[in-house]
C-alpha positions as CSV (number, residue, x, y, z in Angstrom):
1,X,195.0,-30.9,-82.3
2,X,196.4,-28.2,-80.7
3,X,196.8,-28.6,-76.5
4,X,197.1,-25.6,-74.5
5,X,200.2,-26.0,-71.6
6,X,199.0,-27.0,-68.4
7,X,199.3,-25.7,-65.2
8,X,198.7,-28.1,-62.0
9,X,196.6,-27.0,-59.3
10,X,198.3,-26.1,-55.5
11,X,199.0,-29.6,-54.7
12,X,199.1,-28.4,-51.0
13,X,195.9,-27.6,-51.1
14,X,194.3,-30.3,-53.3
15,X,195.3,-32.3,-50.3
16,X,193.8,-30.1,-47.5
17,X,197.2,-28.3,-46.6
18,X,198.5,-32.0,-45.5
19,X,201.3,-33.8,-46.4
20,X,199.7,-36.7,-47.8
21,X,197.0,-36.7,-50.7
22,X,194.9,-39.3,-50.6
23,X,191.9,-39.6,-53.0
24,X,189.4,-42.7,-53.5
25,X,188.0,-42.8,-56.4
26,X,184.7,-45.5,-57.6
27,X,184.0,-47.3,-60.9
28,X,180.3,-48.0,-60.5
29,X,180.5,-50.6,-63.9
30,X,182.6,-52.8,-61.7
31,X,182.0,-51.4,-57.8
32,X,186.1,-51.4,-58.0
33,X,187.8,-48.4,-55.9
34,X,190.6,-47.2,-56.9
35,X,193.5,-44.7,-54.5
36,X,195.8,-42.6,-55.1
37,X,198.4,-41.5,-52.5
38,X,201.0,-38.7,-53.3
39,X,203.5,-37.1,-51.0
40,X,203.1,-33.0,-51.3
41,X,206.8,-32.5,-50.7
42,X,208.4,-34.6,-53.2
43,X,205.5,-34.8,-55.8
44,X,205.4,-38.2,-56.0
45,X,202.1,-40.2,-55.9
46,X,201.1,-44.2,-56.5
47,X,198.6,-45.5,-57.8
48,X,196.7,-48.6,-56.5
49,X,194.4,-51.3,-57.8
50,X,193.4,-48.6,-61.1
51,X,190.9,-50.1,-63.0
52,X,191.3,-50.2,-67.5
53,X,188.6,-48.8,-68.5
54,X,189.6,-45.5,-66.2
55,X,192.7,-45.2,-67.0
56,X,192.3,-41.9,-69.0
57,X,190.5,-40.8,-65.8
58,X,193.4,-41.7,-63.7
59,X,196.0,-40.1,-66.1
60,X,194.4,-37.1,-66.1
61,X,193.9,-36.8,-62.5
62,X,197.4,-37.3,-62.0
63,X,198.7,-34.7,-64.6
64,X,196.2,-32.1,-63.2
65,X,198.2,-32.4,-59.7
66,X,201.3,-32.7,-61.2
67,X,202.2,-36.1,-59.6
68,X,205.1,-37.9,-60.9
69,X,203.6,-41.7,-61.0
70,X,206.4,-43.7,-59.5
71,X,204.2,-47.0,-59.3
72,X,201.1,-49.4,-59.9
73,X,200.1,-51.6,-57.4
74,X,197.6,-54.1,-57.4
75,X,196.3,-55.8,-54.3
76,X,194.1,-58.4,-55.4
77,X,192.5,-59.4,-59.4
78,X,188.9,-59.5,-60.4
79,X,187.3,-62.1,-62.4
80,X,185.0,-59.3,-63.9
81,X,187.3,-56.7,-65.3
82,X,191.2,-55.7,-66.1
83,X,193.7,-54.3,-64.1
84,X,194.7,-50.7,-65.6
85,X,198.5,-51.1,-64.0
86,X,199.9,-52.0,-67.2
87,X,198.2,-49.1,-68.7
88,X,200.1,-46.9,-65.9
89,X,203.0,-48.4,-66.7
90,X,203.5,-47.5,-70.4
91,X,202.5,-44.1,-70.1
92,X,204.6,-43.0,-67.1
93,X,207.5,-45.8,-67.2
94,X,206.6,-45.9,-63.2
95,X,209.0,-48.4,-60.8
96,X,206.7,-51.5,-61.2
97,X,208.0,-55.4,-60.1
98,X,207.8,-56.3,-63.8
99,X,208.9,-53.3,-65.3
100,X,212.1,-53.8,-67.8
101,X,213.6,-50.6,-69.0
């Protein structure tokens, strides 16, 4: 499979000529919402309380602004589904309490 090279979208303007993105996004399987908060300047952008079964819809959010991951936070667990921040973690190595490089 061949990918074609990708070129993120204005980040600037993706988050309404601010300085902060922010962008809520729903899992209606599991009514879990998921944020993500990036600074424009620096290109960096966590992730917060992502959800397993959306991680490809997460990843690929993140690579279409052209965010740097730096980490995964979870602010509570759910007896009904599976945190997605280990997920995060493998594919972008982000800063996360348990990560050991």
């Amino acid at each position: 499979m061949v990918v074609a090279p990708f070129t993120p979208i204005s980040l600037r303007a993706a988050a309404g000529g601010g300085s902060l993105l922010f962008r809520q996004l729903f899992d209606a399987q599991t009514g879990t919402f998921t944020y993500l908060l990036g600074d424009v300047s620096i290109r960096q952008a966590v992730i917060i309380d992502s959800v397993f079964e959306r991680h490809g819809r997460d990843l690929a959010l993140i690579r279409e602004l052209g965010l740097e991951l730096v980490a995964s936070l979870d602010t509570h667990v759910h007896a009904d589904h599976v945190t997605g921040s280990w997920l995060q973690l493998g594919h972008w190595l982000c800063n996360w309490p348990s990560c050991s490089r």
